[in-house]
C-alpha positions as CSV (number, residue, x, y, z in Angstrom):
1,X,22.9,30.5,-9.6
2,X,23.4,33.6,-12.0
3,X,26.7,34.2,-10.7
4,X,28.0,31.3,-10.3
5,X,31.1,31.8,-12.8
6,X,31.5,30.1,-15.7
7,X,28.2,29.5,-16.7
8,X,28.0,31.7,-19.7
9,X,30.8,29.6,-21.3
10,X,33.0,31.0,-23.9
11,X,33.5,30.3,-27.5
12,X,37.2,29.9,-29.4
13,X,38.6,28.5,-33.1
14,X,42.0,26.8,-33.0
15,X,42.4,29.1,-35.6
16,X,43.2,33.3,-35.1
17,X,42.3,35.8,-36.3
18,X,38.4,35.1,-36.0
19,X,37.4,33.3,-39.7
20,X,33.6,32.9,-40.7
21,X,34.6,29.7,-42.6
22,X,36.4,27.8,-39.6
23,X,35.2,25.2,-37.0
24,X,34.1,27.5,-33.9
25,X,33.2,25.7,-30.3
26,X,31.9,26.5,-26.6
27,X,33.1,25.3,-23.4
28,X,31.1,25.4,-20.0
29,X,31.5,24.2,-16.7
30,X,28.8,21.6,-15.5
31,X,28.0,20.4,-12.3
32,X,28.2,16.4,-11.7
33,X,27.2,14.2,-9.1
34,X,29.7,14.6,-6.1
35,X,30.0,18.2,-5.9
36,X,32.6,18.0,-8.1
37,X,32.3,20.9,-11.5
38,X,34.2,19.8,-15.6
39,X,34.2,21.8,-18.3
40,X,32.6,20.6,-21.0
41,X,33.0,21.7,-25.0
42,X,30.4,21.7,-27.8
43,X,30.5,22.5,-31.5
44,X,29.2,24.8,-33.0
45,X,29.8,25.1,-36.4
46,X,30.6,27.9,-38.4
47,X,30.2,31.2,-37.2
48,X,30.6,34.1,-38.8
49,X,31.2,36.7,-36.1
50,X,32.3,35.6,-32.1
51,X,28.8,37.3,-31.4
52,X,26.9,35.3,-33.0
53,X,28.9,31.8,-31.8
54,X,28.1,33.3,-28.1
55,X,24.4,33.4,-29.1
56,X,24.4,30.1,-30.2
57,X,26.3,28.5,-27.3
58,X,23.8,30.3,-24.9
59,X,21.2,29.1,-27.0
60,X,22.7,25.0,-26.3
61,X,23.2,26.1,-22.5
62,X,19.6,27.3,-22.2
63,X,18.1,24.2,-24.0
64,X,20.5,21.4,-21.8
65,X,19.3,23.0,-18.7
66,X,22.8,23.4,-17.4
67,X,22.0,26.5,-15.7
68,X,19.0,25.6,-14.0
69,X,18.0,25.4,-10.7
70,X,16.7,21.6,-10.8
71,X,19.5,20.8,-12.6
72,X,22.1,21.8,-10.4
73,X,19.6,20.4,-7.5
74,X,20.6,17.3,-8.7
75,X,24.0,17.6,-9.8
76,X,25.2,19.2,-6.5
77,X,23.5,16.5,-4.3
78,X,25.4,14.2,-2.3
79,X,26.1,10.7,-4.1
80,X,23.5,9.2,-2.0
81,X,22.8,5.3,-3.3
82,X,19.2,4.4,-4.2
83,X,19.7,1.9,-1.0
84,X,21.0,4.6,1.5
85,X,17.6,6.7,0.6
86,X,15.4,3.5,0.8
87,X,16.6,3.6,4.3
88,X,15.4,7.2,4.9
89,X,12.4,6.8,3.3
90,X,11.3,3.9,5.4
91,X,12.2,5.5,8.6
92,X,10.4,8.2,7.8
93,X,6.9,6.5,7.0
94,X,6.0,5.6,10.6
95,X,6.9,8.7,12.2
96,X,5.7,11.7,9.5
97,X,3.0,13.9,11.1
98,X,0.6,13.8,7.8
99,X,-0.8,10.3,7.0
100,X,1.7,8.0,8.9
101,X,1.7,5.1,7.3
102,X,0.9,1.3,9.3
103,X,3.5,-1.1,10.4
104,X,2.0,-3.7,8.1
105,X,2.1,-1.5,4.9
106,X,6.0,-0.2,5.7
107,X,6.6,-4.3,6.2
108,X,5.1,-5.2,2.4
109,X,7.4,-2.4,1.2
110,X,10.1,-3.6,3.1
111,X,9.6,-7.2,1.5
112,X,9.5,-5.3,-2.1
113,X,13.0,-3.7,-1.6
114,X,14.7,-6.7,0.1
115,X,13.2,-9.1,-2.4
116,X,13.6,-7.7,-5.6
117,X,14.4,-3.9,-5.9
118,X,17.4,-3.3,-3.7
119,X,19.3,-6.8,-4.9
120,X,19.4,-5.1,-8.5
121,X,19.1,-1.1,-8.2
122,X,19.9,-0.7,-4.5
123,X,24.1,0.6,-5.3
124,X,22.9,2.9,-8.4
125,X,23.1,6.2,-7.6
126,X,19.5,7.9,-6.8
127,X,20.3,10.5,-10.1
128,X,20.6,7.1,-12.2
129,X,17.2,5.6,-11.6
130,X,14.9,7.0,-14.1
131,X,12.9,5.1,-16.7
132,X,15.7,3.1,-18.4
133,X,17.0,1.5,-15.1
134,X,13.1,0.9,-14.0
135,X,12.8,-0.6,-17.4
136,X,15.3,-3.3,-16.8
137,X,13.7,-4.1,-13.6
138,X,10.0,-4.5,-14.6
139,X,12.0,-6.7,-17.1
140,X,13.9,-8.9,-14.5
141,X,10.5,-9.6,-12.8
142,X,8.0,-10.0,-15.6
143,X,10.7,-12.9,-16.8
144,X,10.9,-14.2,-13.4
145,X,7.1,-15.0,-13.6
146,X,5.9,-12.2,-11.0
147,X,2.4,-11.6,-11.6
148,X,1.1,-8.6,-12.6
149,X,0.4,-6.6,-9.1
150,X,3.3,-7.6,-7.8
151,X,4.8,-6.1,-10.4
152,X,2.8,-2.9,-10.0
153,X,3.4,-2.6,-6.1
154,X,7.5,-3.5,-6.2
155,X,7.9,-0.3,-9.2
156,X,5.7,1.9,-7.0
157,X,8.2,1.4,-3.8
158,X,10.9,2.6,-6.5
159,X,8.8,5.5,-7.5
160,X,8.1,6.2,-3.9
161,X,12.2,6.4,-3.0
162,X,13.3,8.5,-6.0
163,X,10.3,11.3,-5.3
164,X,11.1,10.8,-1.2
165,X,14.9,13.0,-2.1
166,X,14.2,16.7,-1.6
167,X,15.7,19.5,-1.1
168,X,16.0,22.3,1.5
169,X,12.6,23.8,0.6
170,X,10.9,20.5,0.0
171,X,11.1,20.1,-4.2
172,X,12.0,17.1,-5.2
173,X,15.7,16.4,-6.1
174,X,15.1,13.9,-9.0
175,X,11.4,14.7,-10.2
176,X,10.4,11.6,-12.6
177,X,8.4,11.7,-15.4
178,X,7.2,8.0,-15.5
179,X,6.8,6.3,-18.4
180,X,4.7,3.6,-18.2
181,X,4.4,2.1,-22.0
182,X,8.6,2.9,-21.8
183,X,8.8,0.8,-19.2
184,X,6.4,-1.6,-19.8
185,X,4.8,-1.5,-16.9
186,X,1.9,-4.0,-16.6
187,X,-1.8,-3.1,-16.3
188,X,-3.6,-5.3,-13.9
189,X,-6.5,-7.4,-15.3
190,X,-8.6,-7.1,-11.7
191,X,-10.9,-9.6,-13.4
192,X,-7.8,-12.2,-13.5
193,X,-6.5,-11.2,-10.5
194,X,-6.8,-14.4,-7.4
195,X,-9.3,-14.0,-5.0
196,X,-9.5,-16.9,-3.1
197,X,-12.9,-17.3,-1.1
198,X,-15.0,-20.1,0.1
199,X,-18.4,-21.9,-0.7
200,X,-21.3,-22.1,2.5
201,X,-20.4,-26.0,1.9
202,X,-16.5,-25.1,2.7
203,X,-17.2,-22.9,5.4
204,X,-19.3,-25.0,7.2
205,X,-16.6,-27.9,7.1
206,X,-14.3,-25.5,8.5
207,X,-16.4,-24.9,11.3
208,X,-17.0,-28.3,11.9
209,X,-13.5,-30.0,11.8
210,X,-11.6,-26.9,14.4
211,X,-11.2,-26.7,17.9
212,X,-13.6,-24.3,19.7
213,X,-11.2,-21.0,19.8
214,X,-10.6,-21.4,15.6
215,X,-14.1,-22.0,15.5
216,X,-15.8,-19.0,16.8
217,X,-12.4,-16.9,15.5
218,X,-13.2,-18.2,11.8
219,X,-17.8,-18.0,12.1
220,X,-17.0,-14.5,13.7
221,X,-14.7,-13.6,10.4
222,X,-17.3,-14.9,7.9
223,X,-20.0,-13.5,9.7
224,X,-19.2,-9.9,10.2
225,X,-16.5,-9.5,7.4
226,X,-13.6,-8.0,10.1
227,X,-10.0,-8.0,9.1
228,X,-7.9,-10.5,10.7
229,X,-6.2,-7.9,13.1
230,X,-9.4,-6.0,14.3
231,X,-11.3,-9.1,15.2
232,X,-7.2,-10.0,17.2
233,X,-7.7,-7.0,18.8
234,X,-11.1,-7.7,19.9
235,X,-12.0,-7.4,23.9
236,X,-15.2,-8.6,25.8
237,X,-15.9,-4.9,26.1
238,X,-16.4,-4.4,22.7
239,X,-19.5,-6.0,22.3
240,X,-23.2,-4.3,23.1
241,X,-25.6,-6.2,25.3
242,X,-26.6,-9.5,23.6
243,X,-23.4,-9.6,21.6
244,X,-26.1,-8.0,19.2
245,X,-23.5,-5.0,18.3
246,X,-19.3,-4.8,17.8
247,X,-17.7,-2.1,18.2
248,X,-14.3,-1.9,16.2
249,X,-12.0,0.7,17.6
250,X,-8.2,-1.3,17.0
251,X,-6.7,-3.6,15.2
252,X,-3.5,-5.9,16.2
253,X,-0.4,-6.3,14.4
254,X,2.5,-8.6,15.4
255,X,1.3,-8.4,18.7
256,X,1.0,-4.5,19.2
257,X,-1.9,-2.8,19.6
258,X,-2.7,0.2,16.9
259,X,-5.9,2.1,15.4
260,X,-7.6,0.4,12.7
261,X,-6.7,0.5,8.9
262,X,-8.5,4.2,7.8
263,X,-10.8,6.2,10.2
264,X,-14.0,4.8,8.3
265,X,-12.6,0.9,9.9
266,X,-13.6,2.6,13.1
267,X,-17.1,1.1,13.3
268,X,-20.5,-0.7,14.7
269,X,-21.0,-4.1,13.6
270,X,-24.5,-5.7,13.7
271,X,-24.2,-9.5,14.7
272,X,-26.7,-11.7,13.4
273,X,-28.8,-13.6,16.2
274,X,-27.0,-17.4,15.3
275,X,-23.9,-15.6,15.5
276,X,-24.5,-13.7,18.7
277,X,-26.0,-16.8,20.7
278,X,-22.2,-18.2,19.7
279,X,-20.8,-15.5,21.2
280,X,-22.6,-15.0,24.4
281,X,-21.3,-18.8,25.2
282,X,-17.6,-17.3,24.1
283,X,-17.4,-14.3,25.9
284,X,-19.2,-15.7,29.1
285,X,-16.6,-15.2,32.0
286,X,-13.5,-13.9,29.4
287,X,-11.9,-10.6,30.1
288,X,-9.3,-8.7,28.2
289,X,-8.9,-10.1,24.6
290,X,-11.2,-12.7,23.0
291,X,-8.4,-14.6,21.1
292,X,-5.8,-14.6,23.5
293,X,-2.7,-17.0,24.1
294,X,-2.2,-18.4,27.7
295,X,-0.1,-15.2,29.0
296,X,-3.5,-12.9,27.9
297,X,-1.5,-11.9,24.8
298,X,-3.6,-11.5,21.4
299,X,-3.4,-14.8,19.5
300,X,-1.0,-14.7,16.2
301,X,-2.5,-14.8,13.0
302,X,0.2,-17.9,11.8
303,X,-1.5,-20.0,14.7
304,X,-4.7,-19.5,12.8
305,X,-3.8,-19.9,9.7
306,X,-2.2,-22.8,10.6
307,X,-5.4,-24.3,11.9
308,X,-7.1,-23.2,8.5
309,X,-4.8,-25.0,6.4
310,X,-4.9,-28.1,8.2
311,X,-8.7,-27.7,7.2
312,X,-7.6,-28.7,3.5
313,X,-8.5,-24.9,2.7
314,X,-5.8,-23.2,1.2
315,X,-7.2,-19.6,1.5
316,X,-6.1,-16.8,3.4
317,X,-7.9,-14.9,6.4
318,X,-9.6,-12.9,3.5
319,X,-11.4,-15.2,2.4
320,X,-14.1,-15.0,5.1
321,X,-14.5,-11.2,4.5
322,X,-15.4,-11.9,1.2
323,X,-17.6,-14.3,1.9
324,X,-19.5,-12.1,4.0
325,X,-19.4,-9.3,1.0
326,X,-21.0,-12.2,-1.4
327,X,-23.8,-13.0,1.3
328,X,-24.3,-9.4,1.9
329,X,-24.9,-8.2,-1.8
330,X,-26.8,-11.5,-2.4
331,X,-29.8,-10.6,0.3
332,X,-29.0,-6.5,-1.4
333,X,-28.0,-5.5,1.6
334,X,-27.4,-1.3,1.1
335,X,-24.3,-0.1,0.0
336,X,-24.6,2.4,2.9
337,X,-24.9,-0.4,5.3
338,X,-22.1,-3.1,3.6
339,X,-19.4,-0.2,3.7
340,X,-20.4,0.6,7.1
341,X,-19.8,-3.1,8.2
342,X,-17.1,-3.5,6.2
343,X,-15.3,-0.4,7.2
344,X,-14.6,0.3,3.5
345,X,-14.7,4.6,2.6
346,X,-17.9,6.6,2.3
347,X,-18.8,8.2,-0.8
348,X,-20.8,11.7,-0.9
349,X,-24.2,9.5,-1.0
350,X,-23.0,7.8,2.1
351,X,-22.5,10.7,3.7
352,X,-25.8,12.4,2.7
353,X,-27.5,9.6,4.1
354,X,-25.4,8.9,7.6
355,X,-28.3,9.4,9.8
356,X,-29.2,5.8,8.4
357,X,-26.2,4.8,9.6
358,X,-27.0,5.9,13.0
359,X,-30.6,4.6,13.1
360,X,-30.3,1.0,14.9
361,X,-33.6,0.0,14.3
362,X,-32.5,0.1,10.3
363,X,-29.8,-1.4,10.7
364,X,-30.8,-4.8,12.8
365,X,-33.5,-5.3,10.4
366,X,-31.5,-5.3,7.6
367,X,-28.7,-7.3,9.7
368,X,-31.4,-9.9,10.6
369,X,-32.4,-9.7,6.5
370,X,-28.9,-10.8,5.5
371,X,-28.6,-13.5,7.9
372,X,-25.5,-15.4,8.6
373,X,-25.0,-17.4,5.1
374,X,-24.0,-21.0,6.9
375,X,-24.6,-22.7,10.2
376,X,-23.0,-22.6,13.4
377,X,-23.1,-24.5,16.6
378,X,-22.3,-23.3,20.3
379,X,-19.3,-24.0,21.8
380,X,-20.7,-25.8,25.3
381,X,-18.7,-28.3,26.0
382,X,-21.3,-30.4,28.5
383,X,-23.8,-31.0,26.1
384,X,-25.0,-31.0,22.3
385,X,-27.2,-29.0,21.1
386,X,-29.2,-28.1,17.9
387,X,-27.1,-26.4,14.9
388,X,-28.7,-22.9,13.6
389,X,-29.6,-22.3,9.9
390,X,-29.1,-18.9,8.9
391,X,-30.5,-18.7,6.0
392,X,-30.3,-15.6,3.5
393,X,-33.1,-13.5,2.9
């Protein structure tokens, strides 16, 4: 950089000799996007010797950053669009060593960029997209009636493109300062925020009004809290003897096997008795997965949440899972124990205290404790038989 020529500008009058009275000005070269380097000219004012205009131009040199090393990072980088490193950035997610990132996660983002961000920033130039152009885009969606997370996730995907540009030794090319009261990004009200869930009264007319496969699919959801792709991915040898344990070790998304969300999804699940006697007639002569179509493929999540809908219950999958969390802190259930069955993170309490986690005895008492929350019935087909309250403790 220090000898690159030019960069020390010079100074001139359009007057000679030198006079202390007269107009003086610098010129520099700068680097712009493209490679391509124009000289640029600045006033200066009067100066009464050329010494002390040179002092002052490398005074406005020093303070533009024209001669630094982020500066011409990102002057001299190709002209790449923000869309042509949205592209890199997304094929680079699912195959980076540190923290690769899931299929469903790189799809929402993908959705974010093809929905709203690409259609108005994608053929700016990367250098371009700082707080002004994010502005104008928080702007375009908060009038378009995007709530408030949306919001949130669709400006962190633009965040997440910019800061993806690096160099040869891994600095960023356009480091960002966000401004978030600039840009007027929203704050998100978590108390506002929709989370649809359902009542024991709902459940239990779900349950009631679906076919034997939705039925067990949807009691096992409410009952154990699983996310709709690990109980997909769910095979007959996941289960302990009596259906009294689950073990969660994958998860299924469009069809493909893959590990679960985070290492702590990678879990035991205690089964109350109701729900386990429903079980044990479910998995009785099945092999391979549980919810499978005819050609022993997992089932698709639109299927069932077809057959949820037709329920008269417009809720998502996650709405059992929530359910379970409301029964679960309504018979205070230990936080220990609810993360472990959720699969949610440990904390340094959690930790301290894992050999609780390992101790089965613990856990099916406080498993039998909590109950189920709602009623179930079997699923033989040759005869009726009594429906099980499980009620909370």
């Amino acid at each position: 950089m220090s000898r690159r020529s030019g960069q020390a500008g010079s100074v001139f009058q359009r007057s000679k000799p030198w006079n202390p009275t007269a107009p003086t000005y610098g010129k520099f070269w700068i680097d712009v996007p493209g490679g391509v380097r124009r000289q640029k000219t600045v006033a200066l004012g009067p100066c009464a010797t050329r010494t002390i205009a040179r002092q002052r131009l490398r005074l406005h040199i020093e303070q533009s950053g024209v001669n630094s090393k982020q500066t011409f990072y990102e002057t001299t980088a190709p002209a790449t669009t923000f869309k042509q490193q949205s592209d890199q950035w997304l094929d680079s997610l699912a195959t980076r060593t540190r923290k690769p990132v899931k299929p469903a996660t790189i799809a929402g983002w993908q959705q974010a960029l093809h929905a709203w961000v690409l259609p108005n920033i994608g053929d700016k130039l990367l250098a371009e997209v700082s707080n002004g152009v994010l502005r104008e885009l928080v702007g375009k969606m908060t009038a378009a009636g995007l709530s408030p997370k949306t919001i949130v996730n669709y400006s962190q995907v633009v965040k997440q493109v910019v800061a993806s540009a690096v160099n040869e030794n891994g600095d960023q090319i356009y480091p960002r300062v966000w401004n978030h009261d600039f840009v007027g990004v929203p704050i998100v009200d978590k108390n506002k925020q929709r989370r649809p869930t359902l009542t024991q009264t709902e459940l239990e007319e779900v349950l009631t009004s679906v076919k034997d496969r939705y039925r067990v699919l949807f009691a096992l959801l409410a009952g154990t809290g699983l996310r709709i792709g690990e109980a997909l991915g769910l095979k007959t040898t996941d289960f302990g003897p009596e259906c009294r344990i689950l073990h969660v070790n994958r998860s299924v998304w469009h069809g493909r096997e893959q590990t679960p969300k985070t290492s702590n999804a990678i879990r035991v699940v205690d089964i109350p008795e109701p729900l386990a006697w429903m079980l044990r007639e479910f998995v009785a002569d099945k092999q391979g997965y549980l919810f499978a179509t005819a050609n022993g493929t997992p089932l698709q999540p639109r299927n069932g949440l077809r057959v949820l809908h037709a329920t008269g219950k417009q809720v998502g999958f996650h709405a059992f899972r929530r359910y379970r969390t409301a029964v679960l802190r309504k018979a205070q259930i230990p936080e220990n124990l609810i993360g472990l069955w959720l699969g949610h993170g440990q904390n340094l309490t959690d930790r301290y205290a894992a050999q609780l986690r390992d101790d089965v005895a613990y856990r099916i008492e406080w498993c039998k404790r909590a109950g189920l929350g709602f009623s179930v019935v079997t699923l033989l087909h040759s005869k009726v038989v009594s429906i099980v309250e499980a009620r909370v403790a």
